[in-house]
Residue frames as a rotation matrix with the C-alpha (Angstrom) as fourth column:
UNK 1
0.549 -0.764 -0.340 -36.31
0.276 0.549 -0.789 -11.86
0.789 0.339 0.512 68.61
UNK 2
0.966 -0.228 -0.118 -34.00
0.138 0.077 0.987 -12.37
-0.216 -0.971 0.106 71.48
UNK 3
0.326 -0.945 0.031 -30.11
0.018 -0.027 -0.999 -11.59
0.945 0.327 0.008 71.60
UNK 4
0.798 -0.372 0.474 -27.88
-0.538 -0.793 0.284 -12.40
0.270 -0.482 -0.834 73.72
UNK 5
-0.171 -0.954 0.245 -24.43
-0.893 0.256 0.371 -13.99
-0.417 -0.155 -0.896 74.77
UNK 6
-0.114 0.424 0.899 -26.17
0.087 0.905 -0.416 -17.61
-0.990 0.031 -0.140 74.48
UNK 7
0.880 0.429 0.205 -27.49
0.232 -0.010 -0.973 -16.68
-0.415 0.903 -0.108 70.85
UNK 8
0.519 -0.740 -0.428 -24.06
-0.796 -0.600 0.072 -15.21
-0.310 0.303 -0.901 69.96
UNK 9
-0.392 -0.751 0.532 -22.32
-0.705 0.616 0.351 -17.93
-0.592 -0.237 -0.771 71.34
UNK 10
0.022 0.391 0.920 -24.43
0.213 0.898 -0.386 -20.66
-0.977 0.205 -0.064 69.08
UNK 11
0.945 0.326 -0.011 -23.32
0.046 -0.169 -0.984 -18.63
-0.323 0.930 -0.175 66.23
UNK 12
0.350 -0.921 0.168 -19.59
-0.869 -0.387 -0.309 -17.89
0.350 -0.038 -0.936 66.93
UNK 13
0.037 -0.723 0.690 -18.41
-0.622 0.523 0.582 -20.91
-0.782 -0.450 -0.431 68.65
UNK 14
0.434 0.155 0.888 -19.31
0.594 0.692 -0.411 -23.41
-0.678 0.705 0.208 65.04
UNK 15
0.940 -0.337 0.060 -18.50
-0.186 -0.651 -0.736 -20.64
0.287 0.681 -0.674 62.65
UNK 16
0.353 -0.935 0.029 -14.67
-0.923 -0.353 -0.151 -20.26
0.151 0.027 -0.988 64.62
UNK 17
-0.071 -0.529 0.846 -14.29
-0.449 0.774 0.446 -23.53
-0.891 -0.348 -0.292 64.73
UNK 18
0.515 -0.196 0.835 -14.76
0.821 0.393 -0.414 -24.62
-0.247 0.898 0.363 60.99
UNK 19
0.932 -0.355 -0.074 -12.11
-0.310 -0.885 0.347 -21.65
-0.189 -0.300 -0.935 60.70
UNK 20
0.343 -0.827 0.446 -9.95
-0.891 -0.135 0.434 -23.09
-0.298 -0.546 -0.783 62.75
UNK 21
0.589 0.169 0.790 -10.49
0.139 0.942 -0.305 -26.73
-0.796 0.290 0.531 60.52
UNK 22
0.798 0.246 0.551 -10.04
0.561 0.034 -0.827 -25.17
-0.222 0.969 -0.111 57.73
UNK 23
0.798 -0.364 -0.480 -7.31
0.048 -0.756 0.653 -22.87
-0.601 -0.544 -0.586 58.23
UNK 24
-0.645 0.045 -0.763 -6.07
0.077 -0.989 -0.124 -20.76
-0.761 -0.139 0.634 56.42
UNK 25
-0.813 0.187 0.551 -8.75
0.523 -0.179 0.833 -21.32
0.255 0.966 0.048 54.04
UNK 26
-0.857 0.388 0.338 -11.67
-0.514 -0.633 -0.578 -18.86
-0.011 -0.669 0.743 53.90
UNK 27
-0.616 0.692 -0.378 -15.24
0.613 0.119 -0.781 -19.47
-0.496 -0.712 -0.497 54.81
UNK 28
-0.947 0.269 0.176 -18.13
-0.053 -0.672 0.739 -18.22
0.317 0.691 0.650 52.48
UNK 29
-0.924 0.317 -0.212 -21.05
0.108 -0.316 -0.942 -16.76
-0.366 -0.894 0.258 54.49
UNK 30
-0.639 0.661 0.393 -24.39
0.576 0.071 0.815 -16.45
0.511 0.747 -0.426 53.52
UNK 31
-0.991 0.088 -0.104 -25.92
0.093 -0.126 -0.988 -13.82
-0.100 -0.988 0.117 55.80
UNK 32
-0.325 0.860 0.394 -29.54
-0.934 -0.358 0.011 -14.04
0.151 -0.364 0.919 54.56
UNK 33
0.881 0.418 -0.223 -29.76
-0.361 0.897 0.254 -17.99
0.306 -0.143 0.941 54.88
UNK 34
-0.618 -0.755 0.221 -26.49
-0.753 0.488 -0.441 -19.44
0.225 -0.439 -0.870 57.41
UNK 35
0.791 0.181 -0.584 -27.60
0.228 0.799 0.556 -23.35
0.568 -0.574 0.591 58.39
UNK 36
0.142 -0.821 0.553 -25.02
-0.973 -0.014 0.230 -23.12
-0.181 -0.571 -0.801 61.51
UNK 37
-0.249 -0.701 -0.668 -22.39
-0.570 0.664 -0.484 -25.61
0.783 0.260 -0.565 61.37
UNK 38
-0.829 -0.327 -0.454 -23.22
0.090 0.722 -0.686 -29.17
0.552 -0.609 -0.569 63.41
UNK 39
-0.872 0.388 -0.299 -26.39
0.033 -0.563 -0.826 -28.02
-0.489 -0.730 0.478 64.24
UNK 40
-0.459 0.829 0.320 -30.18
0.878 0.369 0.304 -28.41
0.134 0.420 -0.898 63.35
UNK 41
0.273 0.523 -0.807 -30.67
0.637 -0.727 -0.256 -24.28
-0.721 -0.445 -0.532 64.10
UNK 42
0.130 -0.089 0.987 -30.71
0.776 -0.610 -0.157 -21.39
0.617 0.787 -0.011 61.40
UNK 43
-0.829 -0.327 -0.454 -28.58
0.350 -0.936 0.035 -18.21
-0.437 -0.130 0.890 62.33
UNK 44
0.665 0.743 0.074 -31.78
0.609 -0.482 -0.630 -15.42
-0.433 0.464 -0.773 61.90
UNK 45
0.490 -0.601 0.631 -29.96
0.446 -0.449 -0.774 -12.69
0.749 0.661 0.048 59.21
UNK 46
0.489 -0.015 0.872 -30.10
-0.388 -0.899 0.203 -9.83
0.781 -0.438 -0.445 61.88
UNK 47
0.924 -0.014 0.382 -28.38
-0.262 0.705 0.659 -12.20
-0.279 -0.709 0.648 64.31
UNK 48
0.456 -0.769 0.449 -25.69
0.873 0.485 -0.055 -13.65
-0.176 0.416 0.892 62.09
UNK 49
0.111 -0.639 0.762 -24.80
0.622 -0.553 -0.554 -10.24
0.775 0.535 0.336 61.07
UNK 50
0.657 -0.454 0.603 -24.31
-0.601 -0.797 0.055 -8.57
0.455 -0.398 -0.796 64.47
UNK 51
0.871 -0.442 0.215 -22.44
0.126 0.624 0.772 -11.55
-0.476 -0.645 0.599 65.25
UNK 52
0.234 -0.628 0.743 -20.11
0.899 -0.151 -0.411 -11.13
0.370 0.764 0.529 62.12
UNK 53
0.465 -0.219 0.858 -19.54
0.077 -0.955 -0.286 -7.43
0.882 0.199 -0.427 62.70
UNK 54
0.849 -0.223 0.478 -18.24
-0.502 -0.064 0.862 -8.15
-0.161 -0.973 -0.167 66.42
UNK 55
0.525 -0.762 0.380 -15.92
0.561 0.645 0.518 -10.94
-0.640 -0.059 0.766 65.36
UNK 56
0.620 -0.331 0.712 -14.45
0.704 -0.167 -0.690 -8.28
0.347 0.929 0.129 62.52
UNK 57
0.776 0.307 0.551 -14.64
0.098 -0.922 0.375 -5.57
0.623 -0.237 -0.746 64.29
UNK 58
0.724 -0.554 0.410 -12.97
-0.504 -0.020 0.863 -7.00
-0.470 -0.832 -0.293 67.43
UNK 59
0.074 -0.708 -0.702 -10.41
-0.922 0.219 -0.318 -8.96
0.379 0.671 -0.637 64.87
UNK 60
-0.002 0.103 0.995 -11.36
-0.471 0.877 -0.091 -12.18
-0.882 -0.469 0.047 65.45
UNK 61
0.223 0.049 0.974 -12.16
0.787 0.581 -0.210 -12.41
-0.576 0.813 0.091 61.73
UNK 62
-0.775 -0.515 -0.366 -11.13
-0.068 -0.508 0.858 -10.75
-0.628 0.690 0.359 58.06
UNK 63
0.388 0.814 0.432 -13.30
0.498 0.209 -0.841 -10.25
-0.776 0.541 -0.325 55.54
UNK 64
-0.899 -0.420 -0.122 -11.22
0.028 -0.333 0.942 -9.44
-0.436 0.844 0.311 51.91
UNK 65
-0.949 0.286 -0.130 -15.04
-0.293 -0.660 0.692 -8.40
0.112 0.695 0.711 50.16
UNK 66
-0.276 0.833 0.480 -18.68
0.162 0.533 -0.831 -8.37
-0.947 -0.151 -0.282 49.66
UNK 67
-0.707 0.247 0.663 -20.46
0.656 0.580 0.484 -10.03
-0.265 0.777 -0.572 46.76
UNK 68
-0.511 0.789 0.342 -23.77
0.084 -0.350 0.933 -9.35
0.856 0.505 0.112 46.27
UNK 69
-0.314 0.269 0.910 -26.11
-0.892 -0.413 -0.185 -7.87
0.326 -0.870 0.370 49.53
UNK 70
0.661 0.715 0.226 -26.35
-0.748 0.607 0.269 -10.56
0.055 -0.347 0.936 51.85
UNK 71
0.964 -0.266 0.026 -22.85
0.265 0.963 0.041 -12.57
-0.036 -0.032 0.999 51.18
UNK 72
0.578 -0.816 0.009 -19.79
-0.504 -0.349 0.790 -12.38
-0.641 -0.461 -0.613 53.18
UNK 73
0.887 -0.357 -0.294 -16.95
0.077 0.740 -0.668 -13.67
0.456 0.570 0.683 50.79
UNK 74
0.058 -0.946 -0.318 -13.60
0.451 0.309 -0.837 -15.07
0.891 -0.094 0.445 51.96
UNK 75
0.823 0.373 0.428 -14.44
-0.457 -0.014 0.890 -15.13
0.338 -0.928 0.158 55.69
UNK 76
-0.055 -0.821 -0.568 -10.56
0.188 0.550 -0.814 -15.84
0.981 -0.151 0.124 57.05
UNK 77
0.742 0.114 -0.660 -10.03
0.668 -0.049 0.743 -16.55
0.052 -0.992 -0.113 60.98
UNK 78
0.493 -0.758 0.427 -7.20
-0.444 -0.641 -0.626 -14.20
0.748 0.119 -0.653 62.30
UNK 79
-0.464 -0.830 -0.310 -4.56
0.037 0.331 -0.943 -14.72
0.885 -0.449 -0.123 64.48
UNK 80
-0.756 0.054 0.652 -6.92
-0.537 -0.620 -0.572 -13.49
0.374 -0.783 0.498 67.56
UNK 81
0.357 0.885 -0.301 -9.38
-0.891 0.419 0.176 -15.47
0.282 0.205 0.937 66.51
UNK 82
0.185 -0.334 -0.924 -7.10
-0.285 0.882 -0.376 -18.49
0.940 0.333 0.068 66.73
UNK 83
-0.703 -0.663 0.256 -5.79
-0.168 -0.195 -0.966 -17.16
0.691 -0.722 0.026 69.89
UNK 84
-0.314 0.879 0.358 -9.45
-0.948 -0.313 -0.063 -17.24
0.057 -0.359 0.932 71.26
UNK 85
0.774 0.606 0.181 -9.70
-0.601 0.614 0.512 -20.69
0.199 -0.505 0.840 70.85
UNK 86
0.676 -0.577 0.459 -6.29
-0.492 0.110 0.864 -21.56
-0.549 -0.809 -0.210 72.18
UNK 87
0.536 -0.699 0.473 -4.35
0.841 0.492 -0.224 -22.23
-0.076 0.518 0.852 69.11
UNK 88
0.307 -0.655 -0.691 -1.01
0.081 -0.705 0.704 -20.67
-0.948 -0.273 -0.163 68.71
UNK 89
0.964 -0.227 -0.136 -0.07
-0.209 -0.337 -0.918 -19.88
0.163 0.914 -0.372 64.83
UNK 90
-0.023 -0.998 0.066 3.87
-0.910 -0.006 -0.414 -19.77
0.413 -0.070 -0.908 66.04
UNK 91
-0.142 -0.192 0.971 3.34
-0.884 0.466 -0.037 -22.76
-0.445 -0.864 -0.236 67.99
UNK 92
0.515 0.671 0.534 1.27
-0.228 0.707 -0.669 -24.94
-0.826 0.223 0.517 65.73
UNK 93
0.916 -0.262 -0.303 3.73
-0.346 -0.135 -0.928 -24.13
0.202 0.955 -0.215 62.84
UNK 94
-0.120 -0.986 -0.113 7.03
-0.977 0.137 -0.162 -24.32
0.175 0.091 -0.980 64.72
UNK 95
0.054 0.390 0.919 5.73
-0.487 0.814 -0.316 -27.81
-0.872 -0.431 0.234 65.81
UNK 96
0.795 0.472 0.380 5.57
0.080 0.540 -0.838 -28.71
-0.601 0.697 0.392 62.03
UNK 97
0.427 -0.838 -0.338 9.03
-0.634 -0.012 -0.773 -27.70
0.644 0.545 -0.537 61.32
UNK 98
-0.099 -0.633 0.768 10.23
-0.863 0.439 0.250 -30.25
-0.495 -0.638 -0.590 63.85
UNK 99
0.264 0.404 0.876 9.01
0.132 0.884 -0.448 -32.94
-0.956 0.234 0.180 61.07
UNK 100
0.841 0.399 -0.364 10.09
-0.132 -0.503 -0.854 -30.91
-0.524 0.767 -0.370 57.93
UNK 101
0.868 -0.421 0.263 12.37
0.453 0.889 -0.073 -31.56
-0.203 0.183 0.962 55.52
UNK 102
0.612 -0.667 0.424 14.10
-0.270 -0.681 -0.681 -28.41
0.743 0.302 -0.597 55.80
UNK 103
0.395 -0.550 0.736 15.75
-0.715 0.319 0.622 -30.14
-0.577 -0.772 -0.267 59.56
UNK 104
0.937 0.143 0.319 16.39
0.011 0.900 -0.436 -32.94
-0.349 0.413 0.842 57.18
UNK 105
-0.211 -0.736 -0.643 19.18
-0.152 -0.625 0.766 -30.90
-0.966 0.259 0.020 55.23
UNK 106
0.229 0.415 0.880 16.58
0.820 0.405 -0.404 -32.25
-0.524 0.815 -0.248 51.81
UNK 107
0.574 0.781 0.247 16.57
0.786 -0.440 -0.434 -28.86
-0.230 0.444 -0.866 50.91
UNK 108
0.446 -0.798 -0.406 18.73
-0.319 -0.566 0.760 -25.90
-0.836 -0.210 -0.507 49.39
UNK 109
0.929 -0.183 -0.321 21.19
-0.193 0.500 -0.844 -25.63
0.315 0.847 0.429 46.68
């Protein structure tokens, strides 16, 4: 078995990007069978999981628990993580109060 950036990257770049779809929901991991996302390749275990531990590690991702051995539960991007693929959190949000109905004056007693 080979590792290396290339193999990372074909696990990390699908994984933070259904993340970054899904946001802020989490992301439930299977690390002894992962089908990567968009993709006709299988993540090997030993693979998927030093990829996971880097993206935690370096706070790219959260992980609130494990299940049983073998399944990441409630796999949440972080802010860094977002930041990594060039969304802003403050940006993407204040953008959505410029439509909201709190500018409206809807709201309040």
């Amino acid at each position: 078995m080979k590792f290396d950036i290339s193999s990372f990257s074909e696990i990390a770049t699908p994984l933070l990007n259904k993340l970054a779809e899904q946001f802020p929901l989490p992301l439930q991991i299977n690390t002894r069978r992962y089908e990567i996302l968009d993709s006709d390749l299988s993540a090997e275990p030993l693979l998927l999981k030093a990829t996971l531990h880097f993206l935690v590690q370096n706070n790219y991702l959260s992980t609130k628990s494990q299940k049983a051995e073998g399944v990441v539960i409630d796999c949440h991007l972080t802010e860094k993580g977002l930041a990594l693929l060039n969304l802003s959190f403050e940006t993407e949000f204040k953008n959505s109060l410029s439509t909201s109905i709190y500018n409206d004056g809807k709201t309040g007693c």
